[in-house]
N, CA, C and O atoms as a MOPAC input file, in Angstrom:
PM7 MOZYME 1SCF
protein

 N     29.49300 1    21.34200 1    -2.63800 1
 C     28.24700 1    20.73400 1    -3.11000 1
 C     27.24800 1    21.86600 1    -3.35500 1
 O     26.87500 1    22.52000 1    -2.38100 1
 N     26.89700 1    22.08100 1    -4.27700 1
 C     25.82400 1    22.99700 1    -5.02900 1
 C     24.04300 1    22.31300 1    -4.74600 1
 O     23.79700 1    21.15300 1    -4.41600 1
 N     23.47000 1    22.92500 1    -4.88200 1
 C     21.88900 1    23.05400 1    -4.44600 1
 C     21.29000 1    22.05500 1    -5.60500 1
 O     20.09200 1    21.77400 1    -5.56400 1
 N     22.10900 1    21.53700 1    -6.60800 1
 C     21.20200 1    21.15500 1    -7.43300 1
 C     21.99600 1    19.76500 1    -7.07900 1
 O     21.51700 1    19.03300 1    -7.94500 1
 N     22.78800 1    19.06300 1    -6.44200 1
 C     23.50900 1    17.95600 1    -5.55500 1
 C     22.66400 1    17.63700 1    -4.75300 1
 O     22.00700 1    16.60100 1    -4.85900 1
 N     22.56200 1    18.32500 1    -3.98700 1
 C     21.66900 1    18.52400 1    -2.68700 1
 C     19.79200 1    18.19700 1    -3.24500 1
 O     18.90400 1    17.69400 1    -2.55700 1
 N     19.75500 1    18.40900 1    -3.84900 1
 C     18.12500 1    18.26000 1    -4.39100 1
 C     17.81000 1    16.58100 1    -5.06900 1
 O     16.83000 1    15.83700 1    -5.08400 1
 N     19.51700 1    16.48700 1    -5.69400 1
 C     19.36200 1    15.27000 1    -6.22100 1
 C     19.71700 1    13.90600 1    -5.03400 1
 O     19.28200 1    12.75800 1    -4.93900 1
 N     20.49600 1    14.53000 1    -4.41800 1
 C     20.40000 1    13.28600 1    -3.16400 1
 C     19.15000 1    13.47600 1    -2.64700 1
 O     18.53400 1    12.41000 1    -2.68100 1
 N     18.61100 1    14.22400 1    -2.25700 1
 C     16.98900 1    14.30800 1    -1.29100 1
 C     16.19100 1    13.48600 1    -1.89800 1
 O     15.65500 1    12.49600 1    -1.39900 1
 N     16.04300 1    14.08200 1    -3.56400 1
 C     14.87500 1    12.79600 1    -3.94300 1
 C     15.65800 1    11.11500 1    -4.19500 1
 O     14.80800 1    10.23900 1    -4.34900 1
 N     16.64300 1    10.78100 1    -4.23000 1
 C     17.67600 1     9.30000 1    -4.01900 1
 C     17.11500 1     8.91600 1    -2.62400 1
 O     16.42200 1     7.90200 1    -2.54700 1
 N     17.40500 1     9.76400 1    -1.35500 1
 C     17.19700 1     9.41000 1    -0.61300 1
 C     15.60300 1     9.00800 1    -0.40800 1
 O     15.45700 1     7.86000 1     0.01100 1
 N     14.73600 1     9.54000 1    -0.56600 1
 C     13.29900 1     9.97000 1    -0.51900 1
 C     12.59300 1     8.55200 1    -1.45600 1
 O     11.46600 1     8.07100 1    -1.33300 1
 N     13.79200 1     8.09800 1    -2.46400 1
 C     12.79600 1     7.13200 1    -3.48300 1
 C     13.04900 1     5.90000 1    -2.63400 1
 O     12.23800 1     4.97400 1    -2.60700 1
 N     14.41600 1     5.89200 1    -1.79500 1
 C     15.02800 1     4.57300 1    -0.95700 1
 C     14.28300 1     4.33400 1    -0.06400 1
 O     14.07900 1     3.13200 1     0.10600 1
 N     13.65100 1     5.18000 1     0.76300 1
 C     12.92200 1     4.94900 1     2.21100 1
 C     11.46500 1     4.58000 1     1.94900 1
 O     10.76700 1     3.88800 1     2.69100 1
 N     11.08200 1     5.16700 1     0.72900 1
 C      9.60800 1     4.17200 1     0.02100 1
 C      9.71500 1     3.55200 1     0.00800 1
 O      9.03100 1     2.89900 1     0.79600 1
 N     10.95900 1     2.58900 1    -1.09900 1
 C     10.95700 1     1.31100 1    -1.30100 1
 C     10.97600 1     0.39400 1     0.12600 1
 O     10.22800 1    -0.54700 1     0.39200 1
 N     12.40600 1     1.13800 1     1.22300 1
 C     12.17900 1     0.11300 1     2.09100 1
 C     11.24800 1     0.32100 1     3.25600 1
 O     11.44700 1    -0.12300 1     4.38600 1
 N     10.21300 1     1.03700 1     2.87600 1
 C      9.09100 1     0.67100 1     3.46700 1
 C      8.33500 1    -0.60700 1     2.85900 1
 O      7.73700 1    -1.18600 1     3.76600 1
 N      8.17700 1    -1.20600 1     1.66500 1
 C      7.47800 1    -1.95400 1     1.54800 1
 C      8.00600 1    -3.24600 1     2.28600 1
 O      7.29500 1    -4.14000 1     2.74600 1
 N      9.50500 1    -3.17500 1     2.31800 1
 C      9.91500 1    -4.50000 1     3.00500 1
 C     10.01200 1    -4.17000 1     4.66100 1
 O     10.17900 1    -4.96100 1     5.59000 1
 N      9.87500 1    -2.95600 1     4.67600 1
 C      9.39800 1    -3.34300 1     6.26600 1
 C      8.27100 1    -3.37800 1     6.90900 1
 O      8.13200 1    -3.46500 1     8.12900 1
 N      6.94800 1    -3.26900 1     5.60600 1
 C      5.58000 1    -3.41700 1     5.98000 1
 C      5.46400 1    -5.12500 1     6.22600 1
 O      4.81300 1    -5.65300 1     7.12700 1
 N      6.33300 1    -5.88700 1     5.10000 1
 C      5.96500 1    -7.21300 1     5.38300 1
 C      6.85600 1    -7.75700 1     6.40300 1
 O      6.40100 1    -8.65900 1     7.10600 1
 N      8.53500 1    -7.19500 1     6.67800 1
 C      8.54900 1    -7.98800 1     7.64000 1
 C      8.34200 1    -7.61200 1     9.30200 1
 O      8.74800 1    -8.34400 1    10.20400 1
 N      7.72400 1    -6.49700 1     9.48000 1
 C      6.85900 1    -6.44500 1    10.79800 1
 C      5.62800 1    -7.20300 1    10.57100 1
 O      5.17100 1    -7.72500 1    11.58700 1
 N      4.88100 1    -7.41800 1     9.31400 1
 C      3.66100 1    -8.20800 1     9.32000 1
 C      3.65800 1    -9.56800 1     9.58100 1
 O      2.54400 1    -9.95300 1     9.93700 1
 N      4.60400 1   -10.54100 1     9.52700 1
 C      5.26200 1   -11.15000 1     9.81500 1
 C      4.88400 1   -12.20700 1    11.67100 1
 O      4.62800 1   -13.34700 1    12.05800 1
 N      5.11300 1   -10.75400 1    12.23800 1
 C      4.90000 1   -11.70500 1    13.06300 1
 C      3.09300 1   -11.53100 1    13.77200 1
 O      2.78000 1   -11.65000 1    14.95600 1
 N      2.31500 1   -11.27400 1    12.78600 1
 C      0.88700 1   -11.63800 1    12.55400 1
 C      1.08800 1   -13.10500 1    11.43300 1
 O      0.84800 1   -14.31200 1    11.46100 1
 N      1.44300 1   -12.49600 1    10.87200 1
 C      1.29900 1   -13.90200 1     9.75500 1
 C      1.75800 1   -15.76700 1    10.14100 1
 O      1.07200 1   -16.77600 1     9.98400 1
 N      2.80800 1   -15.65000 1    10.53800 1
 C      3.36200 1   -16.78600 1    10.87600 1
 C      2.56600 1   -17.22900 1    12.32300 1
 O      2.36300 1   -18.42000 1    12.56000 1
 N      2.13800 1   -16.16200 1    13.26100 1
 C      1.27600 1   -17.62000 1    13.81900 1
 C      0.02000 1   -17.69700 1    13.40700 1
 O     -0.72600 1   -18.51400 1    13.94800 1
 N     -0.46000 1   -16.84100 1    12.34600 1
 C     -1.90200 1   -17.61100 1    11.58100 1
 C     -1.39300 1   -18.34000 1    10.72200 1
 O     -2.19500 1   -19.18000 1    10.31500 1
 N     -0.53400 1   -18.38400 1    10.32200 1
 C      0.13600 1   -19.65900 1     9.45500 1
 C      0.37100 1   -21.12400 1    10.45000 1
 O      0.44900 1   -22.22500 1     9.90400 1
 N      0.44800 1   -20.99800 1    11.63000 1
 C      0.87700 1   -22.24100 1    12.54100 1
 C     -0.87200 1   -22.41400 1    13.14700 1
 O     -1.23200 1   -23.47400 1    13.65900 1
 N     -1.24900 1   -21.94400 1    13.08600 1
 C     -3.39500 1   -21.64200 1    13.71200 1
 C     -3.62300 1   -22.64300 1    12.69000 1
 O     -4.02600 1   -23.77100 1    12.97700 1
 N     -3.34500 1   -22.21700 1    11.34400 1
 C     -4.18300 1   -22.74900 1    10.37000 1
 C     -3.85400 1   -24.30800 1    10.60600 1
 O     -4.57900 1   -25.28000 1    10.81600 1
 N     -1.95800 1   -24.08700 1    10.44200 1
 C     -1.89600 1   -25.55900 1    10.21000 1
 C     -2.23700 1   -26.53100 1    11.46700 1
 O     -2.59600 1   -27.69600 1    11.29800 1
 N     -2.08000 1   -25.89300 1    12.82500 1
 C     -2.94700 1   -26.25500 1    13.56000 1
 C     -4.39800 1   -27.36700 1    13.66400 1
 O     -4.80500 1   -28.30100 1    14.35500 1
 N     -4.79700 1   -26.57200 1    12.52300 1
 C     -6.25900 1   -26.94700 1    12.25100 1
 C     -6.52800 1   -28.48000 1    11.24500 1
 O     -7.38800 1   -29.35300 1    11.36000 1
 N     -5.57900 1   -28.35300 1    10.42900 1
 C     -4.79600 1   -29.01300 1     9.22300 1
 C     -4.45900 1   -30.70300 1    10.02500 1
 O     -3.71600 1   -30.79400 1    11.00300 1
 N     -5.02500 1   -31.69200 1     9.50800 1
 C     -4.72600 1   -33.03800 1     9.96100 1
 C     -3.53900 1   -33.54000 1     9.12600 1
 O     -3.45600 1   -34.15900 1     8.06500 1
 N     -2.61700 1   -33.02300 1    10.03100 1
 C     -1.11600 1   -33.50900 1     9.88900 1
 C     -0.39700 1   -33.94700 1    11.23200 1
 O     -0.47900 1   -33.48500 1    12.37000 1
 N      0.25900 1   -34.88700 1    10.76200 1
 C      1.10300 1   -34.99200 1    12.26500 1
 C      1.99200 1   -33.61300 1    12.86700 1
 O      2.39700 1   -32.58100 1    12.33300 1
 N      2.05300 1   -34.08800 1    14.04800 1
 C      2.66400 1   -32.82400 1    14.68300 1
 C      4.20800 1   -32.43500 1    13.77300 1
 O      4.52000 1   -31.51500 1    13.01800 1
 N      4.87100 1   -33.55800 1    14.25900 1
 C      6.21300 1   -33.03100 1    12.69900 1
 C      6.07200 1   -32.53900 1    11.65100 1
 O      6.89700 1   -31.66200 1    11.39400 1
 N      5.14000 1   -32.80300 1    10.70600 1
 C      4.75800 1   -32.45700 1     9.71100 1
 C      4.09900 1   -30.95500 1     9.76900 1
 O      4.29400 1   -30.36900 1     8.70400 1
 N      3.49500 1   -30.30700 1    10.56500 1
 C      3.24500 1   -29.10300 1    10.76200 1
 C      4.43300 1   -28.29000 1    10.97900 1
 O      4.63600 1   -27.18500 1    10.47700 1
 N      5.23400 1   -28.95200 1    11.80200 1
 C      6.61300 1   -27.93200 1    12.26600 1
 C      7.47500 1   -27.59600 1    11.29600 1
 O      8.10200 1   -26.53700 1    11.27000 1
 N      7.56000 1   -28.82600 1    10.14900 1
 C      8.05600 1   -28.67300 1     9.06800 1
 C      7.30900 1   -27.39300 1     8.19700 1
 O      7.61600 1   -26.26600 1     7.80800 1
 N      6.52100 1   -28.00800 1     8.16500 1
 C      5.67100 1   -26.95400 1     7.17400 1
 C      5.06300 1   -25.66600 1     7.39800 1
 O      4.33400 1   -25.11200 1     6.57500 1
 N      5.42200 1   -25.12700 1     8.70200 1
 C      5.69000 1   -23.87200 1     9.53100 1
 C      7.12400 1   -23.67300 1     9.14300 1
 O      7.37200 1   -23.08200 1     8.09100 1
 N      7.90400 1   -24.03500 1     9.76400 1
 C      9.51400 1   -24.14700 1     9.25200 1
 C      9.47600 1   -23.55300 1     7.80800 1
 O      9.52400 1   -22.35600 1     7.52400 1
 N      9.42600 1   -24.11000 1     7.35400 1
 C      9.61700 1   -23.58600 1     5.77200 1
 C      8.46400 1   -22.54400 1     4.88600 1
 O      8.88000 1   -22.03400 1     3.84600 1
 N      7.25800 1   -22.30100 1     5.26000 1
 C      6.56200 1   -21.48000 1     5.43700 1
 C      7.55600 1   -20.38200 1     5.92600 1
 O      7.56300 1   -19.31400 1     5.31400 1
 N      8.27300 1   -20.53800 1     6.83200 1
 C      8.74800 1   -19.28100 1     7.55800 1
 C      9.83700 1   -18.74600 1     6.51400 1
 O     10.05200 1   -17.71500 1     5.87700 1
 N     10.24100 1   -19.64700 1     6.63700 1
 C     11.80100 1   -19.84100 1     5.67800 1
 C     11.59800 1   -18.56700 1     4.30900 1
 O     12.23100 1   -17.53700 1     4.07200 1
 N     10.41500 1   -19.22600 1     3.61100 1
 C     10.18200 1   -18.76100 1     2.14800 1
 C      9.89100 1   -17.10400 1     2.37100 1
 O     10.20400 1   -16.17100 1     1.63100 1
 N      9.09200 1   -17.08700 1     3.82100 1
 C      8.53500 1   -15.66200 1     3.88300 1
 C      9.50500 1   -14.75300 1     4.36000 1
 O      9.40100 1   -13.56000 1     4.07500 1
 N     10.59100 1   -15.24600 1     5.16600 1
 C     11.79300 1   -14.63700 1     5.53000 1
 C     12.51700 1   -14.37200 1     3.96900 1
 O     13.03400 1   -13.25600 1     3.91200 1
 N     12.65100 1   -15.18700 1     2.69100 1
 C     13.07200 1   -15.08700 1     1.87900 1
 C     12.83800 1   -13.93400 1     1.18300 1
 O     13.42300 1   -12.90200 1     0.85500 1
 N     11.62500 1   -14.55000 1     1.05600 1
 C     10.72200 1   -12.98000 1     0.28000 1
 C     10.91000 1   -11.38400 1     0.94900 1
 O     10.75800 1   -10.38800 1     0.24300 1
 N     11.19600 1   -11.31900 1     2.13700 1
 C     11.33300 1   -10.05500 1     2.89800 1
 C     12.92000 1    -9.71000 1     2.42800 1
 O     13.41100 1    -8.64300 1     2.06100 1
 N     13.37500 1   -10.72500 1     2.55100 1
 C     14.98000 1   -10.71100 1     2.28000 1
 C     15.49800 1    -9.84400 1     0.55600 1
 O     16.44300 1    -9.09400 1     0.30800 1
 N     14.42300 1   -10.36900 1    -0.30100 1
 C     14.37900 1    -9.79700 1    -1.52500 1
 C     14.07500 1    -8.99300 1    -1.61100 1
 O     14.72000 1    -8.19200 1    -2.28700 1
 N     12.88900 1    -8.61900 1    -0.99700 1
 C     12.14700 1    -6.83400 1    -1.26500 1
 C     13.55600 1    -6.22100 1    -0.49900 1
 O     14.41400 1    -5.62200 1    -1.14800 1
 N     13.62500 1    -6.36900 1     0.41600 1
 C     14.79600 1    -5.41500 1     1.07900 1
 C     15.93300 1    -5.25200 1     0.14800 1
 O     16.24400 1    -4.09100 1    -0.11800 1
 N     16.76700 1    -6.44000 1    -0.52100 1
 C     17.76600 1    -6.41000 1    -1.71200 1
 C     17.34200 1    -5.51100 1    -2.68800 1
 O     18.03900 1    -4.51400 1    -2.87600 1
 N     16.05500 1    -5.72100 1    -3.52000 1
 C     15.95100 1    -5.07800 1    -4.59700 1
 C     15.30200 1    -3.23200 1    -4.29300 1
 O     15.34400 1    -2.35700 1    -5.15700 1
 N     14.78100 1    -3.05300 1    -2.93900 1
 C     14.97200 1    -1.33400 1    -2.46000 1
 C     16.36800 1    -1.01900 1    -2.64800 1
 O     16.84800 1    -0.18600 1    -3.41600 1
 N     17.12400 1    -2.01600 1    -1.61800 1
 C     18.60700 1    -1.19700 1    -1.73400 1
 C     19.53900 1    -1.16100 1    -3.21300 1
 O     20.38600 1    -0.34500 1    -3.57500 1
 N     19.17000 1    -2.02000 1    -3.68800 1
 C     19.54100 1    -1.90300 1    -5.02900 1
 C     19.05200 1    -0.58900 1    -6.28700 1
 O     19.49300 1    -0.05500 1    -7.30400 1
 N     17.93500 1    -0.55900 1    -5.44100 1
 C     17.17400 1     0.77300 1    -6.42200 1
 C     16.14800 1     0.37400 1    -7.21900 1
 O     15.74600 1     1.30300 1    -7.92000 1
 N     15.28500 1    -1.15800 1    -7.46000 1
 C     14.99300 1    -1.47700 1    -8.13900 1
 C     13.45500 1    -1.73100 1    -7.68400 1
 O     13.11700 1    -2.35100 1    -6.67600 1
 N     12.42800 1    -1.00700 1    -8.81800 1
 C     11.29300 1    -0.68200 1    -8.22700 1
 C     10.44000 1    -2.49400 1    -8.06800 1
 O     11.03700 1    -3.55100 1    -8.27400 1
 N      9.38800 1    -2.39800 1    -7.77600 1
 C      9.17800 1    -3.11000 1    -6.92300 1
 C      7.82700 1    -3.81700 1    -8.24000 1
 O      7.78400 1    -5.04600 1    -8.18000 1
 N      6.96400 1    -3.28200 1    -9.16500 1
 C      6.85900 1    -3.32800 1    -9.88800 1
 C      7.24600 1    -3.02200 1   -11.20100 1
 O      6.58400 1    -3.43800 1   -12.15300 1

């Protein structure tokens, strides 16, 4: 492996650990978010089921979304 191998994995590597920083900014944020997401609905005149649900899937979508940013870093694929 020659120096100009070596330079080109560093910046591969270097563009990967940006990207999956953004998906690991949101899913450590995460667990701020989801219980101001359960506070709010808290607050929210719904029956108690109806909150758990809608925490539940609140969670669901935001787990989703973390799930994607992480796919499309490892994929290589910028983020805008």
């Amino acid at each position: 492996m020659d120096q100009a191998d070596e330079v080109e994995i560093s910046v591969i590597v270097f563009l990967l650990t940006i990207a999956l920083r953004v998906a690991h900014f949101f899913a450590l944020h995460a667990l701020q978010v989801l219980p101001l997401a359960g506070l709010f609905l808290s607050r929210v005149r719904l029956s108690q089921a109806t909150q758990v649900v809608a925490l539940f899937l609140f969670a669901a979508a935001y787990t989703g979304g973390v799930w994607w940013l992480f796919a499309s870093a490892m994929h290589g694929r910028p983020l805008l």
